[in-house]
N, C-alpha and C positions, 0 to 999 in steps of 0.2 A: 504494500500500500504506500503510496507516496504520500509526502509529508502537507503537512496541510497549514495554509497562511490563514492566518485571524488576523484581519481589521481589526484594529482598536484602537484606544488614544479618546482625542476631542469630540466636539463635536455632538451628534446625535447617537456615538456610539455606544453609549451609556458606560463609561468607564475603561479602564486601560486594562494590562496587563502583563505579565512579562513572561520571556523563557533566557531561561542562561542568565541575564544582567538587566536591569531597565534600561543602562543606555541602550541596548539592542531596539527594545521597543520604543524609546524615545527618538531613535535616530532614521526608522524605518516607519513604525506607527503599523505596525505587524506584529502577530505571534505567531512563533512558526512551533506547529507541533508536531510531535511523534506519531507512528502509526499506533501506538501502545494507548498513548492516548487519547488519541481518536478512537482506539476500538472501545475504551472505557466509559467515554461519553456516550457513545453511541447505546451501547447497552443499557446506562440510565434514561436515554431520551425513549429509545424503544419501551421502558416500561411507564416512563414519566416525562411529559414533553415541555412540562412548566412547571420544574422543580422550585420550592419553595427557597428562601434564603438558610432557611437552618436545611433543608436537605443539601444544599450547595457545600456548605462547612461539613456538614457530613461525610459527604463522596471525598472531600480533599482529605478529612482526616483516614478515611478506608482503602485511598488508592493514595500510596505513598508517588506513584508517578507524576501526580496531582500538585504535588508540595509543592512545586514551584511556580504555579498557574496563582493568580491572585483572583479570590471570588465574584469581583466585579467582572471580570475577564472571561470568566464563567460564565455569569447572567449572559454576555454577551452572544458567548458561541452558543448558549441556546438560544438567545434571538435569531439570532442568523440560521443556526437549525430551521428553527422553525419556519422563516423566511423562506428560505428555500424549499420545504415542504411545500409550503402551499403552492410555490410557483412552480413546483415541477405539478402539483394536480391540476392546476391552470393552466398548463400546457398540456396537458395530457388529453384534459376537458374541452381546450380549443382544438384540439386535432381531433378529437372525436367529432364533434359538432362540422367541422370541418369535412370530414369525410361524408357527414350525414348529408350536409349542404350539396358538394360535390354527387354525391349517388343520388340526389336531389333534384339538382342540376339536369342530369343527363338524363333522367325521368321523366323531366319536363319536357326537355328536347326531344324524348320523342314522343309524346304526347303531343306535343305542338306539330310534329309531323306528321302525326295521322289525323290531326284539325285540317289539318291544308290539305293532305289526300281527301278527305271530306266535303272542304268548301271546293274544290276543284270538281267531284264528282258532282257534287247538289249543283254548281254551274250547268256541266255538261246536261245532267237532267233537266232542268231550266230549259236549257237551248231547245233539246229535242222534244221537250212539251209545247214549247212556241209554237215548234214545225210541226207536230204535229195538230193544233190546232189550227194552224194558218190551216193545214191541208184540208181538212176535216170543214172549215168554213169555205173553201172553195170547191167542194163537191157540192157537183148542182142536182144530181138523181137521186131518187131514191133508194133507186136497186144496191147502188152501190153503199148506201150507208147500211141498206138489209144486208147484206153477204156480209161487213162486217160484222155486226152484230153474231150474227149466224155463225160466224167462223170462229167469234170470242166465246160465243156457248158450246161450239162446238169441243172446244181447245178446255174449255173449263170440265165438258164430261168427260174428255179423255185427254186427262194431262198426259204430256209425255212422259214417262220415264225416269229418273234421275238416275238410276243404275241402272246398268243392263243385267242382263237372268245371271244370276249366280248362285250357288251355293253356299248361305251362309252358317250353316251346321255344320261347318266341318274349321279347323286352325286356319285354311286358310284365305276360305268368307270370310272370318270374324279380325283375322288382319287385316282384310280389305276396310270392312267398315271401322275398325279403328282407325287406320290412316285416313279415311275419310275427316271420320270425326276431328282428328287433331288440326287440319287442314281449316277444318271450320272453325273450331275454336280457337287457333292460331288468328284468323281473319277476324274474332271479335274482341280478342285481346289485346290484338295490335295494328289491324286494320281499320276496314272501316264497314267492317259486316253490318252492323247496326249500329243506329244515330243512337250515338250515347250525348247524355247532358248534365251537366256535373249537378249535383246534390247542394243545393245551397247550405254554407255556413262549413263546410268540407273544403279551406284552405291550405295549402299545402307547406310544408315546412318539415325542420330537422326534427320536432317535436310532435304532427300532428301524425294522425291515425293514417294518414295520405290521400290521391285521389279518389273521389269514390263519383261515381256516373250512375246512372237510372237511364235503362230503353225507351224512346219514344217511338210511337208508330211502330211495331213488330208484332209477331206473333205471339203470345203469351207473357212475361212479365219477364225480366232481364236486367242484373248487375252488373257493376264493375267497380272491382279498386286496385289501385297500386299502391303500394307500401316499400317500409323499409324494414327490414328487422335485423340482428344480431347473428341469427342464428347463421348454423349452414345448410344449404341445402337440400341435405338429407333429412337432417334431422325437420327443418320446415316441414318436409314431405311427408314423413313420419306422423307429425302431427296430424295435419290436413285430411291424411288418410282415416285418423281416427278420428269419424265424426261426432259420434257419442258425445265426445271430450268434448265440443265446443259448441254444437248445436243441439240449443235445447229441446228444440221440437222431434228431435230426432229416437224412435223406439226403439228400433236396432237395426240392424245390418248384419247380413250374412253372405259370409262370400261362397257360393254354391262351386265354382271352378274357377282353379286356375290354369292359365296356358301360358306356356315361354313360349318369346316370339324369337326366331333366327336375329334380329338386330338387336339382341340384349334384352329387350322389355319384355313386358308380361302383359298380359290379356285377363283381366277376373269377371266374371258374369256374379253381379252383388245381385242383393235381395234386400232395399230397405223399406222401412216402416215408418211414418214418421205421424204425432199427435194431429187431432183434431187445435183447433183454437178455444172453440168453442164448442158447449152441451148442446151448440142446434147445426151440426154442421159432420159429414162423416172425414174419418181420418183419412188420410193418402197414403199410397204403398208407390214404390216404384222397383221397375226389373231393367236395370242399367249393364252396361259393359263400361269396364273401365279400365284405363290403357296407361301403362304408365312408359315413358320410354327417353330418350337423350335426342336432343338436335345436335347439327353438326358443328356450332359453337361453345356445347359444353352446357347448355340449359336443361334442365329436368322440368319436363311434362309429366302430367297426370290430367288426362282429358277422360269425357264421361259422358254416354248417350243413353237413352233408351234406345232397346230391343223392342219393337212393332213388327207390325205386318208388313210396313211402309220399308222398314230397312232391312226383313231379314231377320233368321237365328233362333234360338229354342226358344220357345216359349218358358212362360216365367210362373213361378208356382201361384194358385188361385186364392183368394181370400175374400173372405164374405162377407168381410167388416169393413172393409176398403175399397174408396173406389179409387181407380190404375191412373197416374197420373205419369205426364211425360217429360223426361228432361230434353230437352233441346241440347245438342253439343255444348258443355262446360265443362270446367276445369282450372288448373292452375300453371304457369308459367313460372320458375323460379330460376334467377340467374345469381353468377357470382358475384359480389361486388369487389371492387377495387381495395384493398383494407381490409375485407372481410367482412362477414353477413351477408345476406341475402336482398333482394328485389324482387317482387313477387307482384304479379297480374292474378286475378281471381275474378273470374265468370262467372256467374250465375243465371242460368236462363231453364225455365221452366214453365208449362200447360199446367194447372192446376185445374182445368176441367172446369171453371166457374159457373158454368150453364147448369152444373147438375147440383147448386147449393140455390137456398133462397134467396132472391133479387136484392133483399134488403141486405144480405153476405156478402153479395158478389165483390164488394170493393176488398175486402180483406182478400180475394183471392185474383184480383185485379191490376193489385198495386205492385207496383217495382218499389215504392221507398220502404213496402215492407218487406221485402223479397232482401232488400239491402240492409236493413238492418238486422233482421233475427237470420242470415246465412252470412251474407259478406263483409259485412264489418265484425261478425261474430267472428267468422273464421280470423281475419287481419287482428282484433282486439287480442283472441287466445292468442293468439303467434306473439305480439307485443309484451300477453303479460307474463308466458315464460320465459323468453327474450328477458326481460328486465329481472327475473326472479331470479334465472342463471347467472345474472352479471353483480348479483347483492344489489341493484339499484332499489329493492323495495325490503321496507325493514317489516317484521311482523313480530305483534305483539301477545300475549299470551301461551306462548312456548309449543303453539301447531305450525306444523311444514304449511307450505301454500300448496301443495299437492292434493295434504288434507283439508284445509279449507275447501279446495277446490271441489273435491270431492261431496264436502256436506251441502255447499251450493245445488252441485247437481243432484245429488238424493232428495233435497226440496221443491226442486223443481220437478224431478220425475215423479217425486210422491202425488203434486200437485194436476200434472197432465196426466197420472191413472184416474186419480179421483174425479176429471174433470171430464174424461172420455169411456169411463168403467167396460173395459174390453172384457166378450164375456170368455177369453179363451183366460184371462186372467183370474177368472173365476166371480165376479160380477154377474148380481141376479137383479131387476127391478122387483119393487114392492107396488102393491097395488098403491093404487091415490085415495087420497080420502075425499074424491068429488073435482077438488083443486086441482088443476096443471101447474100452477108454475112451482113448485117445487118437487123434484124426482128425490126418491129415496131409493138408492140402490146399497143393496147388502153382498158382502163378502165374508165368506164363511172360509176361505184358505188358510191352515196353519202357519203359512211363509208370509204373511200379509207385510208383516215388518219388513220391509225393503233392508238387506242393506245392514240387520241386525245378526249378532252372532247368535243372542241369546235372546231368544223370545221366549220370556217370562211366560208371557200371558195365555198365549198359546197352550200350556201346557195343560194351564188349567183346566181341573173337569166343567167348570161352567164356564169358560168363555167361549162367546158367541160368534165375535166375528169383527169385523168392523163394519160402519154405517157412513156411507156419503149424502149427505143434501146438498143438492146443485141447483143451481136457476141463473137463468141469464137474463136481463136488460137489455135496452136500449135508451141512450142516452142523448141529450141532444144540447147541443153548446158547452159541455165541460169539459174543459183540455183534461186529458187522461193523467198526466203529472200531478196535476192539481190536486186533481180527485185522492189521489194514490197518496201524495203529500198528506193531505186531512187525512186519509184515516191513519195512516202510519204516526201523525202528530200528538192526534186526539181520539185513540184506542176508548175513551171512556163514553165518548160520543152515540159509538155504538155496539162494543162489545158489552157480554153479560158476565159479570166476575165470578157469578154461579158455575156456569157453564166452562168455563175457564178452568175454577177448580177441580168442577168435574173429571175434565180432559187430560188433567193435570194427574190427580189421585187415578185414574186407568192407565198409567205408566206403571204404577206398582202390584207387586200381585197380592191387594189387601182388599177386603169390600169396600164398597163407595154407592152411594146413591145417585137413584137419578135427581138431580136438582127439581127442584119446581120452579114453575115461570113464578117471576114479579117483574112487576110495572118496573121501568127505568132497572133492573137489574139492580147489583152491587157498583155504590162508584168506590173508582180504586184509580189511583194513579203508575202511572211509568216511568222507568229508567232505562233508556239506551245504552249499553255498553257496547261501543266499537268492538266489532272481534277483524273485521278485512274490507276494503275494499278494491276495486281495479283499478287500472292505471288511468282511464278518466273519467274514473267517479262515475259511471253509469249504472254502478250494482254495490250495495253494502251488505254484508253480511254481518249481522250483531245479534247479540243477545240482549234481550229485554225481560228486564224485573218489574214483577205485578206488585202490586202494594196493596192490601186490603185490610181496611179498620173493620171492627167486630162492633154491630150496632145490640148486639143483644146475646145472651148465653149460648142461646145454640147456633150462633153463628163464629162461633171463636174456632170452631175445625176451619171456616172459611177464610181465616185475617192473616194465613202468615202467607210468605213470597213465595210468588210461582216464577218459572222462567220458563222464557221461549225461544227458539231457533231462531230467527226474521231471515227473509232476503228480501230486500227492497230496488229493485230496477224501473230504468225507464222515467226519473222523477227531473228529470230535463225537458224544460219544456222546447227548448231548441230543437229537437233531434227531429227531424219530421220524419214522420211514420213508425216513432217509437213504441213499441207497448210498454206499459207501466202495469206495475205486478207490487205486490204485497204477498208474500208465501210466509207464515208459520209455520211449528209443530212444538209442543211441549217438550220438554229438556227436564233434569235433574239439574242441581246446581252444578256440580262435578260432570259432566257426560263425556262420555267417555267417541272416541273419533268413530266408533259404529254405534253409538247409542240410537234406539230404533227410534225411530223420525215417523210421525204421520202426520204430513204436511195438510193444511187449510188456507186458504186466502181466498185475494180476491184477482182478476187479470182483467186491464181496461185496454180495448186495441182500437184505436181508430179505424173510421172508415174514412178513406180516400176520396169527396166530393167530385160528381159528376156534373157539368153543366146543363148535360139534356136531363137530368132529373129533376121533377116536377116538386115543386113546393107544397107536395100533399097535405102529409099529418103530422102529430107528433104525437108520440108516447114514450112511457117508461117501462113497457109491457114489449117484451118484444114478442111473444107467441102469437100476442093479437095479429100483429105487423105480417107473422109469417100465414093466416090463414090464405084461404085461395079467394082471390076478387078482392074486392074492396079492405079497407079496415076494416077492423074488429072494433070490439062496443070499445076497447081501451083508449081509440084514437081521440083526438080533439079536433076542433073546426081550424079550417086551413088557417083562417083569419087572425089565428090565436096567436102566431109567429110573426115574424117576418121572412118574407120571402132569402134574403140574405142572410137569416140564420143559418139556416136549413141544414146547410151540406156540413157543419160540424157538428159530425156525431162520432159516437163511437159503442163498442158494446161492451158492457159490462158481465163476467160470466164471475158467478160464488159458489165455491164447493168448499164443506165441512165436513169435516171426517172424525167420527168416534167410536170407539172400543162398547162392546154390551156384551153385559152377559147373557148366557140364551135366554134366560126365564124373564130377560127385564129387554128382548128386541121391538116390541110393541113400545112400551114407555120411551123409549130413546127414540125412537123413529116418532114418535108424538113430539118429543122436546125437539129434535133438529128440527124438524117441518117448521115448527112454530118460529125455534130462534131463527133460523135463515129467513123465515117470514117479517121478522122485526128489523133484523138487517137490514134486507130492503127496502122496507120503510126509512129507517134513518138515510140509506145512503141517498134514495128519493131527495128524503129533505134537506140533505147536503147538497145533491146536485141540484135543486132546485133555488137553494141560497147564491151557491158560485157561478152559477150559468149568469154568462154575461147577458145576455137577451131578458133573463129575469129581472136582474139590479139595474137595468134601463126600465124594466117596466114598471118597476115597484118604485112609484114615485116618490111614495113615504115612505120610509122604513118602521118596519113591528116597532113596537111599544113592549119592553120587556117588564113583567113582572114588576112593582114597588115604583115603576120611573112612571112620569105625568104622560101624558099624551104629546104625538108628536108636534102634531102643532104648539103645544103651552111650552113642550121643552124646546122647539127651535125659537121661540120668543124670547126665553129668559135669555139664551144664549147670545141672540144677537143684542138685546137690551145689555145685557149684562156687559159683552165689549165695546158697547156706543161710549157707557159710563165710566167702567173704567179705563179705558185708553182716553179717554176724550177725544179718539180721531173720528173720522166717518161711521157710516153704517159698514156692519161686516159682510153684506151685500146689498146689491138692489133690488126692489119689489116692484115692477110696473103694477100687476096686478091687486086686486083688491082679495082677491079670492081668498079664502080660509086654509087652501093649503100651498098658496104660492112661498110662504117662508119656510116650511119643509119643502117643498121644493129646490130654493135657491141654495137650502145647506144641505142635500143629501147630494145635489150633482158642482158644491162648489171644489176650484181644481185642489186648493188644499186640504192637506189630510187634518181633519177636524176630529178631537173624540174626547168623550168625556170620563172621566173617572170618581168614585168613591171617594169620600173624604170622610175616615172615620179614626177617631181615638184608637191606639194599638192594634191597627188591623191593616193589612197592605190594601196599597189603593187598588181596586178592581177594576176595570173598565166596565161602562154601563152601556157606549151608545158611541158610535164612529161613522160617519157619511161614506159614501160608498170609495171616495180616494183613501181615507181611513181603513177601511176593508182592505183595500187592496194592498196598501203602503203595510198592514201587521200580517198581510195572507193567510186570511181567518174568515170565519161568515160570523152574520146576526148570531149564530145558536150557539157557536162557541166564543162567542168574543166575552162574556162574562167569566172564562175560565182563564185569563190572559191578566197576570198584574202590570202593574204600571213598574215595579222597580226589575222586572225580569227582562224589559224588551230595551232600558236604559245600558249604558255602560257603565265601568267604573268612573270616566270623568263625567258623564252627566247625571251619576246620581248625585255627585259632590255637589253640582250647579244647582241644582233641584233643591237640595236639601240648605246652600247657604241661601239659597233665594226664596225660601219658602213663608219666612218670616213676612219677607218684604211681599210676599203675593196673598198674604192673608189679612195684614194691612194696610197696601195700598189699593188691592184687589187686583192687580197685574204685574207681570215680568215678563220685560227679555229677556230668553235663552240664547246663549250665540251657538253658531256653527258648531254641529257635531254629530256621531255616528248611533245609532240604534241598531238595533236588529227585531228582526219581522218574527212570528211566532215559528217559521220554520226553522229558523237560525239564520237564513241570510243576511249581511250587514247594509245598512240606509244608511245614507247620508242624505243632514241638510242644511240648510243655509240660514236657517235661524226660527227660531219658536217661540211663541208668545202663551204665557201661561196667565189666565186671567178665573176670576170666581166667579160663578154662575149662581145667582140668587133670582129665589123664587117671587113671588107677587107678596110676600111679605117678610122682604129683603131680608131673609133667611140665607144661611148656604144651603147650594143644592147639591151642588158640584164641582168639580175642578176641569174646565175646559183646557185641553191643546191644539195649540195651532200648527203645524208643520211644515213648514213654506219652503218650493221647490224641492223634493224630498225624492230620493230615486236610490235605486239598487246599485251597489257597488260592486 
């Protein structure tokens, strides 16, 4: 090891030092050390990188090589240690980023190349539509536009051919139609097969997810992204192959044959399954070939077709629960990059048969941005997030691998699409109705029910029965799906029954339990969120959640201690367009161990994709009504009830509830699910009826809660109350005379207005907020009383609040200056200044404590 020079002396150096004599270091402003002692510093820095001053006098007195270094000289060389530390990781991180830019770079470029192979071809199409219509307008006969006509129907009953006769039963049919395929799918991953159009809010960079495009105009529903990732090639493909692992919707896969091709690759004839969405819609299966093989620059393909009648080849095994859906040539492209990792094109192009689902489905089966999120950016997302879990870029907390995480993810979610689709090879029976359709009770009496468990307890038992699903789906109309999903993940008490909870809770152990009885409003119990993972952007959390329940009477103290639950929550981005947004539980033990048997419940909201030619019919929150034949159903409303421009935001709401019975008690539990799934959907009704933006336009006034005056008397005090004490203007204007034009002008005024509680030892509550108030804490009317005023404050504006409080109870107002809140989801607001003033009543009493929130926006 060569000798090593220290800086030191004046200066900013923090101190001098010496080796051999000070004049040395006085005369050079250097310390030149030994390898001995460079290798003994090192070993303290490696265990300790900002040793204390008594650790310094320490080391000198332990390493006698030391004795002649002076400890200021010390401090020094671990400054510069550490100096250098960080700037060799800041070099390391700008050539990373560097590369990423660079592999970036040339992504783009060719991206931009097959923009211009595109505007070039739509040119030449252009040209030749001209000429053909010039031609076509200067035909004077008739005969001659019949014989066209004639000759285009002709050509349409008998297409030509795309192949000629071959043999596709045999190795080397089925090489033909994979070369085919790759050929195609090569043409839409880098060509210009079909008009792709990028995903809005899908900008590209060292950091983002990468391109992602949506088919227009083609035949069934079509992806694309290109990305970056770390990995290599193989191991990418590995992935990829394993579809289970990153697509949810995916039941299984089976690969029936394989065949090696003479140019190295392989030929497998799969067999997949994959989930319904919804309880009104049947599952899809598909019988693909898929071809995996090398180009002659070193790229690894893996392209993927259906097998039809149209292309050829065995027929694919039958299934009576599924109807046969078609992939169109897809697959993936992955090249090597320059530095290492990969580049990866990913297709998706698929017939999902839409015509044979009900008209008010068909957009779910329609849509390419959901085709793009729940396949193609899932597939790009997993690649990213073992990518980064390989590389230590994501730290996890509570001492599970992310393999395991990963794993209980998809156990909740598969729990959730059995329960959601009760297949009956699965072993799924319906239960009659009790008159009612909209809730299904299907029973499972399998001793493996536990998904995923080593040790099914329950099972063993001589009286357990089985497990119990209640399902029912909605239709919703005006509530972003996030939203929805946000509320109930936020405000669990909103509409959960703490009874039921318990219940679900106690059917984990093999100990008796009862069936709860209904009550009104249920037990209220609050939550705690514990983080346990989530993805690399934030699109899914997985956490545990602790129930809290007080004991209102003797025989409810079995009910008051903590329960916990599994959560996965996705999709609560309202940006992502065509995201589904999901809520999945299952009860847990506090300890649960990484196969603890999971029987997932939630809820799953999926947009429908609005059509222009659909008619501004009905609306309901029934969706079976929707699906009868001909008109609505008695559930509909008068067209007039809407606005025409609501309309096409909708989306469907689907609830399955899953519980454990014993046999003798399967009646009573099938009475209690029906009913609680039935309350459910009332509450979520009244949630979405709160948040739908088309509602809080039409509800001019807002409800009147419990104890508070009527809206008119309390929009009076309010604006009297700031006339007086600000002494400035009116806090709006009234042209009108009318009785309700003052709730009017303060339920749609732009600032966020709300009022709170003002009581002796008790936190201030909110009572009443205008609908930019609603929006600004991201709440409705029904839970906005459950939201305190010092929760949604920070640390520096409670300070402000609290010295200015004095002065707003005897001058009767304040200014607040500029500062940050957060909304009831957690998000952080800022704004620009706040006016807190006292709202007294008609006999200049306190009523309330008004705020005002001025220009106030999401950060």
């Amino acid at each position: 090891m060569a000798l090593c020079l220290q800086r030191g002396g004046g200066g900013g150096g923090g101190g001098g030092g010496e080796s051999g004599s000070k004049n040395d270091m006085d005369n050079g402003k250097y310390v030149r050390y030994t390898p001995e002692q460079v290798e003994a510093l090192e070993r303290v820095y490696a265990e300790c990188p900002k040793p204390t001053s008594l650790r310094r006098q320490q080391l000198i007195r332990e390493c006698p090589i030391l004795s002649n270094i002076e400890p200021k000289q010390i401090k020094v060389w671990f400054q510069n240690r550490r100096c250098r530390e960080k700037q060799r990781k800041e070099a390391s991180r700008l050539q990373t980023v560097n590369r990423k830019l660079s592999a970036m770079n040339k992504l783009l470029m060719e991206e931009n190349d097959r923009l211009q192979k595109q505007v070039s071809q739509l040119v030449y199409e252009n040209g030749y539509m001209k000429q053909q219509i010039n031609t076509v307008s200067s035909t004077t006969t008739d005969t001659s536009c019949e014989s066209v006509v004639v000759s285009g129907q002709q050509q349409r009953k008998n297409p030509i051919p795309q192949h000629p006769e071959r043999d596709a039963n045999n190795p080397a049919g089925l090489l033909a139609i994979a070369e085919e395929t790759l050929a195609e799918f090569l043409g839409k991953a880098t060509g210009t097969a079909v008009d792709w159009v990028q995903m809005i809010g899908m900008k590209p960079g060292p950091d983002s997810i990468g391109i992602v495009a949506v088919s227009r105009n083609c035949s069934g529903v079509a992806a694309r992204a290109c990305g970056l990732v770390s990995l290599e090639p193989t191991k990418v493909a590995e992935i990829l192959k394993d579809r289970p692992s990153w697509y949810r919707d995916c039941r299984c896969v089976n690969v029936l044959s394989v065949i090696p091709t003479g140019n190295g690759g392989t030929i497998e004839l799969i067999y997949l399954q994959t989930y319904a969405p919804t309880t009104l819609a049947t599952a899809r299966d598909f019988w693909t070939l898929r071809y995996t093989t090398s180009l002659e620059d070193g790229s690894l393909v893996i392209c993927e077709r259906s097998l039809t009648t149209a292309t050829g080849g065995p027929t694919g095994p039958p299934a009576t629960s599924f109807v046969r859906a078609e992939m169109l040539p897809s697959g993936y492209l992955i090249r090597t990059c320059e530095g290492g990792g990969s580049m990866i094109h990913i297709v998706d192009h698929i017939d999902l048969d839409a015509w044979s689902v009900p008209e008010v489905l068909r957009p779910l089966y329609e849509s390419s941005k959901i085709l793009a999120q729940k396949m193609t950016m899932a597939a790009l997302r997993h690649i990213r997030q073992i990518a980064q879990e390989t590389s230590g870029e994501i730290q996890y907390t509570g001492g599970r691998q992310p393999a395991v995480l990963r794993a209980l993810s998809q156990r909740l979610c598969r729990g959730f699409n059995d329960a959601v689709n009760g297949f009956v090879d699965d072993g799924w029976t319906i239960m009659d109705s009790d008159g009612v359709e909209d809730v299904t009770i299907a029973i499972n009496s399998s001793s493996n029910k536990f998904l995923g468990s080593q040790y099914n307890t329950l099972s063993i038992l001589p009286t357990f029965g089985g497990v119990l699903c209640a399902r029912a789906s909605m239709l919703l109309q005006n509530v972003p799906p996030a939203l929805l999903v946000r509320f109930l993940r936020e405000h669990r008490s909103e509409w959960a029954d703490y009874g039921v909870d318990a219940y679900s809770s106690a059917s984990l152990k093999a100990s008796p339990y009862a069936v709860p009885c209904a009550r009104p409003g249920g037990f209220p119990s609050s939550q705690v969120i514990l983080p346990l993972a989530q993805t690399v952007e934030h699109e899914e959390f997985l956490e545990v959640v602790r129930l809290e329940g007080p004991a209102f009477s003797p025989e409810d103290i079995a009910l008051s201690r903590d329960m916990y639950l599994l959560q996965l929550c996705s999709g609560v981005d309202e940006n992502a367009a065509g995201a589904c947004a999901q809520l999945v539980f299952a009860p847990i033990d506090e300890s649960f161990g990484d196969d603890a048997p999971l029987l997932p419940s939630g809820f799953r909201v999926i947009p429908l994709e609005p059509k222009s030619d659909v008619p501004a019919a009905t609306r309901t929150l029934d969706l079976a009504s929707t699906l009868e034949a001909g008109t609505g159903g008695s559930g509909t409303r008068p067209a007039g009830e809407i606005e025409a421009g609501n309309y096409n935001h909708r989306s469907v709401l689907t609830i399955a509830f899953q519980f454990t019975f014993e046999s003798h008690y399967q009646d009573n539990v099938a009475a209690m699910a029906r009913q609680y799934v039935r309350s459910i959907v009332g509450s979520v009704q009244r949630v979405a009826m709160a948040i739908a933006p088309s509602q809080l336009s039409s509800q001019l006034t807002p409800k009147s809660f419990p104890g508070s005056p009527e809206a008119v008397t309390l929009a009076r005090w309010i604006s009297r109350s700031y006339r007086v004490h600000t002494g400035g203007g009116d806090l709006f204007q009234v042209d009108s005379q009318a009785g309700d034009a003052v709730p009017k002008q303060l339920w749609h005024h732009s600032d966020a207005i709300m009022c709170c509680s003002v009581k002796m030892n008790a936190s201030a509550v909110f009572t009443f907020a205008n609908q930019a108030g609603l929006d600004m804490l991201e709440t409705t009317l029904l839970a906005l009383q459950d939201i305190m005023l010092d929760k949604i404050l920070d640390e520096a504006g409670r300070k402000v609040l609290l010295s200015e409080f004095s002065k707003i109870m005897q001058q009767g107002f304040a200014y607040l200056p500029a500062g940050i809140c957060v909304s009831s989801m957690g998000r952080p607001i800022s704004y620009e200044q706040a006016i807190a003033w006292k709202v007294l009543n008609d006999d200049d009493s306190n009523h309330c404590l008004a705020f005002m929130f001025i220009n106030w926006s999401f950060v």
